[in-house]
C-alpha positions in Angstrom: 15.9 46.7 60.0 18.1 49.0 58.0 20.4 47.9 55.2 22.3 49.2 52.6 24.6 47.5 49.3 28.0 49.2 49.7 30.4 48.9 46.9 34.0 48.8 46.1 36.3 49.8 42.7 38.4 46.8 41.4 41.0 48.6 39.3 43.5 46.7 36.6 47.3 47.6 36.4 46.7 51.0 34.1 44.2 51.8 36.5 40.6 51.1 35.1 38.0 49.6 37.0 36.9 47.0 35.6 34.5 45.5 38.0 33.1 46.1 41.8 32.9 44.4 45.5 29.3 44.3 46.4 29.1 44.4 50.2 26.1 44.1 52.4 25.7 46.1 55.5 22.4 46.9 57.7 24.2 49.7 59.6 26.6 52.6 59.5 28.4 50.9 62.3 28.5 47.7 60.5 27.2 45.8 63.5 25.1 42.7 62.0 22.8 41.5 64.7 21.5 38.3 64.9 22.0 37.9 61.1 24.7 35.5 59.4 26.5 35.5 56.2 24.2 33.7 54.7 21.1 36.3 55.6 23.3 39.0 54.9 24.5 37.4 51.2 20.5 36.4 50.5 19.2 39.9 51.1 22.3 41.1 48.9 21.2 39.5 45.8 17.5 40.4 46.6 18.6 44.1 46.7 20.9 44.3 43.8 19.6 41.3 41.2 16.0 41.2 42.0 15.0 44.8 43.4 16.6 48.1 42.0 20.2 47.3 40.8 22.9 49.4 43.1 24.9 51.4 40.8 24.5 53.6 37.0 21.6 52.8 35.2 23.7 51.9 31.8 26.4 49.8 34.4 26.7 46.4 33.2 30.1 46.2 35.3 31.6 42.6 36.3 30.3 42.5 40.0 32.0 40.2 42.7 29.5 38.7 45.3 30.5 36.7 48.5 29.0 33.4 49.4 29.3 31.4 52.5 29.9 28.0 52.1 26.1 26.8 53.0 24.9 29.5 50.1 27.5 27.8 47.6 26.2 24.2 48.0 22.8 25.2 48.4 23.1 26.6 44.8 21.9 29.8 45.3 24.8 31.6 43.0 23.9 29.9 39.9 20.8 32.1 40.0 23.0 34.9 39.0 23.6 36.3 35.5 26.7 33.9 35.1 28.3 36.9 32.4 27.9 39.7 35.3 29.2 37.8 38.2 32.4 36.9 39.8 31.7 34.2 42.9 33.7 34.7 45.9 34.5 31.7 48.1 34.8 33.5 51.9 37.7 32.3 53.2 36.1 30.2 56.2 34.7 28.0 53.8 35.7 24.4 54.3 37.3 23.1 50.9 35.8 19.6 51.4 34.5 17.2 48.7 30.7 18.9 48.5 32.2 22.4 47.8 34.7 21.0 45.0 32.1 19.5 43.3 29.7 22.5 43.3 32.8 24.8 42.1 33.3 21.8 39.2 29.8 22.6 38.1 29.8 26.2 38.4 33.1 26.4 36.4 31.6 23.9 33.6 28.5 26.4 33.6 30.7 29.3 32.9 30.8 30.6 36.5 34.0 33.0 37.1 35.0 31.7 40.9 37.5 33.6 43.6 39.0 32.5 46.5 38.2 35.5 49.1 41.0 36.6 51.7 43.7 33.5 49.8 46.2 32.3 52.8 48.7 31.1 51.0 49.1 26.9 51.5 47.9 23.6 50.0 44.5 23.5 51.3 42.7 24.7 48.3 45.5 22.8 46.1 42.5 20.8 44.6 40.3 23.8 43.4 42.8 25.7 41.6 42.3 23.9 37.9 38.1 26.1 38.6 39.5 29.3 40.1 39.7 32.1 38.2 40.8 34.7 40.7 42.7 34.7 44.1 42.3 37.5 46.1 45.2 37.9 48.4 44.8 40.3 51.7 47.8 42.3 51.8 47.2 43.5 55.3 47.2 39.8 56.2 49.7 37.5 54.3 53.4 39.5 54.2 54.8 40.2 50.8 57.2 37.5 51.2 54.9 34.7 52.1 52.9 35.5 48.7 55.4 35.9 46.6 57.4 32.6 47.8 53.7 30.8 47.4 53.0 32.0 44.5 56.9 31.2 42.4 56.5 28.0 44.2 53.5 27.0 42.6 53.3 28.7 39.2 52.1 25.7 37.6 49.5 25.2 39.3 48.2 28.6 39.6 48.8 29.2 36.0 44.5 29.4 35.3 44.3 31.9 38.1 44.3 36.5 38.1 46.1 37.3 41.6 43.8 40.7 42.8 46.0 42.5 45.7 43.5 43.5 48.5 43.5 46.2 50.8 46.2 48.3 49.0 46.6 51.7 50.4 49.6 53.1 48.9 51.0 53.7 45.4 54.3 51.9 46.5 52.1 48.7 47.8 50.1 49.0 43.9 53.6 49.0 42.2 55.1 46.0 44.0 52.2 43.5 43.3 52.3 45.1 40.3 55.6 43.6 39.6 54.9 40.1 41.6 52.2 39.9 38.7 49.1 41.2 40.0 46.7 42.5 37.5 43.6 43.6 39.9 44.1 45.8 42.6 41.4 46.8 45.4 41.7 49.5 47.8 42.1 53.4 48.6 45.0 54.0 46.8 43.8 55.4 43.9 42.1 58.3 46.2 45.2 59.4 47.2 47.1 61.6 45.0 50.6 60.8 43.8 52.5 64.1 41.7 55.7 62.6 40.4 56.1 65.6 38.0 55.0 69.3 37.6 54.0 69.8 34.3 52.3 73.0 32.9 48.8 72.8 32.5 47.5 71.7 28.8 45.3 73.4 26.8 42.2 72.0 27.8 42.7 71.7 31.5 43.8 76.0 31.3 40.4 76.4 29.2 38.7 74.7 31.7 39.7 76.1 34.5 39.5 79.6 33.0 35.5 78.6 32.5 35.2 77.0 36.1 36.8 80.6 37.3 34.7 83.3 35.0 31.2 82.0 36.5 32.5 81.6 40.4 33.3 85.6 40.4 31.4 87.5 42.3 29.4 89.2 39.2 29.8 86.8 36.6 30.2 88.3 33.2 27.1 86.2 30.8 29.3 87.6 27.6 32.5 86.1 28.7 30.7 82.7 29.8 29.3 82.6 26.5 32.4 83.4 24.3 34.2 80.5 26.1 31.2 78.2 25.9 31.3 78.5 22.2 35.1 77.9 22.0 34.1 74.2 22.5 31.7 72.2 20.7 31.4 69.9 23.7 30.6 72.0 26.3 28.2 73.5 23.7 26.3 70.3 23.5 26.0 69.8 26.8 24.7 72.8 28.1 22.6 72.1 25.7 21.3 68.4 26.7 21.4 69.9 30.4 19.1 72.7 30.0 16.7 70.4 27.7 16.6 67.9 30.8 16.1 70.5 33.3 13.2 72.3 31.6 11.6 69.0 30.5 11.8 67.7 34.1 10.1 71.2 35.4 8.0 72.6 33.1 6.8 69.1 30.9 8.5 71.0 27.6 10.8 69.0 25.3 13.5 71.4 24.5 14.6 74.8 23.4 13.8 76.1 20.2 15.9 78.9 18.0 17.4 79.7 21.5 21.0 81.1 21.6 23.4 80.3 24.4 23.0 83.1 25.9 19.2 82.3 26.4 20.5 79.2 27.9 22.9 80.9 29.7 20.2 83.3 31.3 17.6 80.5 31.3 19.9 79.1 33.6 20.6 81.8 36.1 24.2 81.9 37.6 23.8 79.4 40.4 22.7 76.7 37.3 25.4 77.6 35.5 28.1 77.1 38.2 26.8 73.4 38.8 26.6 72.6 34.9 30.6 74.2 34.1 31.7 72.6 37.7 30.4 68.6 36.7 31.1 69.5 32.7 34.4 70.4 32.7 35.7 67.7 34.9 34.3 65.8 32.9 36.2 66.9 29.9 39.8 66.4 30.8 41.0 64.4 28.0 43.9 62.3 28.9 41.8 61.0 31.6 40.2 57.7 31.8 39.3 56.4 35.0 36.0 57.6 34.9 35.0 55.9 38.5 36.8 59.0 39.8 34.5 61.3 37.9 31.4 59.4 39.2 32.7 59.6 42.8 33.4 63.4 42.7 29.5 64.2 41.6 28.4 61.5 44.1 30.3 63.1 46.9 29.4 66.8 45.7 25.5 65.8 45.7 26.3 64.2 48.9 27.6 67.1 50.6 25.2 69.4 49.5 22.1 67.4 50.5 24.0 66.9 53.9 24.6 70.4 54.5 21.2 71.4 53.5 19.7 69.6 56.4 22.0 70.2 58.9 23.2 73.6 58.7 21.2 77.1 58.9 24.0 78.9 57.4 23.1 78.5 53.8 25.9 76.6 53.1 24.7 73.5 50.7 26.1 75.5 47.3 29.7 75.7 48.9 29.3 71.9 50.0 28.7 70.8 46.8 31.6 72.7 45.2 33.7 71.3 48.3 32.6 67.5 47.6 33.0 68.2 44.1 36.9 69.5 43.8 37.7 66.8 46.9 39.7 64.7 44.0 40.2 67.6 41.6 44.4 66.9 42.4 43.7 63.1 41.5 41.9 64.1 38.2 44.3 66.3 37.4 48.0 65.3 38.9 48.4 68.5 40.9 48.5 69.4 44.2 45.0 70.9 45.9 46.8 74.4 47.1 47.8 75.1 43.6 44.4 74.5 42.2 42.5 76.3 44.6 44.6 79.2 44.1 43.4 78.7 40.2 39.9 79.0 40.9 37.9 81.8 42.5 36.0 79.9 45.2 34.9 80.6 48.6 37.4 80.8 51.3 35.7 77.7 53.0 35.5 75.6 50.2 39.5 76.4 50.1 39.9 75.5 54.2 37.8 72.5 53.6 40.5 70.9 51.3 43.6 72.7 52.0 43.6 72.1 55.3 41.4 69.7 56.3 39.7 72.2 58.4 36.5 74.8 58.5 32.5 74.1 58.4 32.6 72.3 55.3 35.1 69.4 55.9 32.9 67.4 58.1 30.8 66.7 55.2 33.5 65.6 52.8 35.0 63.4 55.7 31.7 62.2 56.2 31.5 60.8 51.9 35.0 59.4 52.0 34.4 57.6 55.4 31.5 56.1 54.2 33.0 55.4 50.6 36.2 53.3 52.6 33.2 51.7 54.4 34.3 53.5 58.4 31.2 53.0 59.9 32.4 54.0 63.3 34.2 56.8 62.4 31.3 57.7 60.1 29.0 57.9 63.2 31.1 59.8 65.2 31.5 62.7 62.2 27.4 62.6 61.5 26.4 63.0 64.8 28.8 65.9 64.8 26.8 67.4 62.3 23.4 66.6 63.6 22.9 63.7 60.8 21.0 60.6 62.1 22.9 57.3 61.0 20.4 56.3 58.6 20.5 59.3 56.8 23.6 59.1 55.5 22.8 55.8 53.2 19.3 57.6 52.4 21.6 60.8 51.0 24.1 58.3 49.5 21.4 57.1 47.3 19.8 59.8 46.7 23.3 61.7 45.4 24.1 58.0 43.0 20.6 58.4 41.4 21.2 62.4 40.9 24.8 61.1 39.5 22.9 58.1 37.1 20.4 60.9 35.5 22.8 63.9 35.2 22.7 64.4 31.6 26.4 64.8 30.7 28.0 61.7 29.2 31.3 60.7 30.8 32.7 58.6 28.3 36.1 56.7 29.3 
C-alpha cells in the first residue's frame, strides 16, 4: 500500500506560520481502504517521528497531529516530543470520563491539546480548563453561531487560542481576525490580494533587472557580473551555490582565487538562470512569510521533474520557471500580467500564469491541487499529462528534499 504525510501552513494574525497540520493519506484520491483513523494516525507518527521526518531538515516547527479517541486513551501521543506537538482531539471523540482524565494527564505533562472541527455547545464544557486550542471549521459552524458561543462563554474559554479553519478568502481572515482569532488555516494566503499600487523598491527593481539580464536570449556574462557584485548577498550565494554544486559532482571542496565571472562561466547560463531565479526571491526584504518562498521552489522542482517525464518537447526548464513565479504576485503584492511583462520569459511560461492556459499549466495545477490536498481533481490533471498517481507524491518528495538542500538561506 501507498502512503504519503501531507501537510498544511498554520499562519498567526501577521501572517507567519507558525506551525503545520500533519495529514495522513495512502492515495491521491484520498480513498482509505479498509484502514481506520487509528491505522492511518499510527503509521503517521511512524513516518514522521520514527522514520524520515516530513519537512526542512533544520524544521523544528510546532506540528499538530490528530488522534482518534481509542489512540488518546491508549496513550499512544505521550510518545511524542511533548515541546514539538500540538494534540488534536477529532471531533467524533466521545468527551466521556476516560478521555477527560487522559487530557488531565497530558495537560499536567505539558501536552498542548486541540479540540479538532469545535461545534460550538456544552458538551466539551468540562475539558476546556486542558485545552489549549479550539479549532473552529468555518465551512461548518456560521459566523454567528461562533461568535454568539464564544462572547457567551468568555470565561470559560479564557485558557483557550480560537484557529479559524478552512478560510479561503482575505475577507473570511479579517473577520475572525476581529472575533479574536489568532491562528488561521487555509488557502487564503495563496491568493493574492493588491490593495495598493506602489512603485517597485529598490531591491525588488534590482532584482528583477537581474532575473531579466540572464533570461535574454544571449545573456551578456559582463552585465550578469556587474550586478552580481552590486550586492554582497547575492555575491555570497552564488558563491555557497557553486561550492555545493562542484563538491556534489566532482568531490572538490570549493573554489579557489576564482572571480565571479569564473563562477559565472563555471556555471553556464542555464545554472545561472536557476541560481538568480530561487536567489532573488529570496531576497525581497520586507518579506517574511518564508513558507511562501519554500512552496515556490517546491512547486518549481515539482514542475520540472513532472514535465521531464511526461513531455518530449523539452519543456522541464520552462516548467520550473513556471512553478517558480506561480506566487511571484503574492511575494511581491502585484498583479502576475504586470510582472510578466517585467521579465523576459518564454511566451508559455507567460500563458501558463496569465491565463491559466498553454502546455505548462497542467503542471502547476497539478502542485497546487496537490498542496490544497484535491486528490480527485489531482488524478484527473495527472492522467492528463500521462503521470501515474503515485508519482506525483514520489516527485513531491523528491522536489522538498531538492528544496531542504538548496544552499541559499531563506532567513524570515
Amino acid at each position: 500500500m501507498y502512503s504519503f504525510v501531507a501537510r498544511q501552513a498554520i499562519f498567526d494574525k501577521q501572517l507567519n506560520t507558525v506551525g503545520y497540520e500533519l495529514l495522513f493519506r495512502n492515495s491521491m484520491d484520498n480513498r482509505f481502504p479498509d484502514m481506520s483513523a487509528e491505522q492511518a494516525t499510527t503509521q503517521l507518527i511512524e513516518e514522521q517521528f520514527l522514520s524520515a521526518p516530513v519537512g526542512r531538515k533544520s524544521d523544528n516547527s510546532t506540528v499538530y497531529v490528530n488522534f482518534p479517541y481509542q489512540l488518546l486513551v491508549e496513550g499512544l501521543a505521550e510518545t511524542l516530543p511533548v515541546n514539538r506537538v500540538v494534540i488534536e482531539i477529532l471531533e467524533n471523540s466521545e468527551p466521556d470520563l476516560k478521555l477527560l482524565e487522559t487530557v488531565k494527564r497530558m495537560h499536567t505533562l505539558g501536552f498542548r491539546i486541540a479540540l479538532d472541527d469545535f461545534e460550538p455547545g456544552n458538551q466539551w464544557e468540562a475539558f476546556m480548563p486542558y485545552v489549549h486550542v479550539i479549532k473552529f471549521d468555518i465551512r461548518r459552524s456560521p459566523r454567528e453561531k461562533i461568535s454568539d458561543y464564544i462572547l457567551a462563554n468568555r470565561e470559560l474559554l479564557r485558557h483557550a487560542v480560537f484557529l479559524a479553519e478552512k478560510v479561503e478568502t482575505y475577507e473570511e481572515f479579517e473577520t475572525f481576525k476581529k472575533l479574536g482569532f489568532h491562528l488561521f488555516q487555509g488557502y487564503f494566503f495563496s491568493k493574492p490580494v493588491v490593495t495598493k499600487r506602489n512603485k517597485l523598491a529598490q531591491n525588488r527593481a534590482f532584482a528583477l533587472k537581474l532575473m531579466q539580464e540572464v533570461n535574454v536570449e544571449s545573456p551578456n556574462l559582463n552585465k550578469i557580473e556587474d550586478l552580481l557584485k552590486r550586492d554582497v548577498s547575492l555575491s555570497f550565494k552564488i558563491m555557497r551555490y557553486a561550492q555545493n554544486i562542484l563538491y556534489n559532482t566532482r568531490g572538490i571542496s570549493g573554489f579557489r582565487n576564482q572571480s565571479l565571472r569564473d563562477i559565472v562561466v563555471y556555471l553556464g547560463i542555464s545554472e545561472m538562470r536557476r541560481f538568480v531565479l530561487v536567489a532573488c526571491l529570496t531576497s525581497f526584504e520586507d518579506v517574511t512569510n518564508t513558507e511562501i518562498y519554500y512552496l515556490s521552489l517546491i512547486r518549481a522542482k515539482f514542475c520540472e521533474l513532472a514535465a521531464a517525464r511526461t513531455s518530449s518537447n523539452n519543456i522541464s526548464n520552462d516548467a520550473f520557471m513556471a512553478g517558480l513565479f506561480s506566487l511571484l504576485d503574492v511575494i511581491l503584492g502585484l498583479p502576475l500580467e504586470e510582472l510578466m511583462a517585467q521579465i523576459a520569459v518564454s511566451s508559455e511560461v507567460a500563458k501558463a500564469l496569465e491565463t491559466n492556459s498553454g502546455e505548462l499549466y497542467p503542471y502547476v495545477r497539478l502542485a497546487r491541487l496537490y498542496e490544497q490536498r484535491m486528490w480527485d481533481e489531482a488524478s484527473d490533471v495527472a492522467h492528463e499529462i500521462g503521470l501515474p498517481n503515485s508519482a506525483i507524491s514520489e516527485l513531491m518528495n523528491q522536489a522538498a528534499k531538492w528544496a531542504d538542500e538548496l544552499p541559499i538561506t531563506i532567513s524570515h
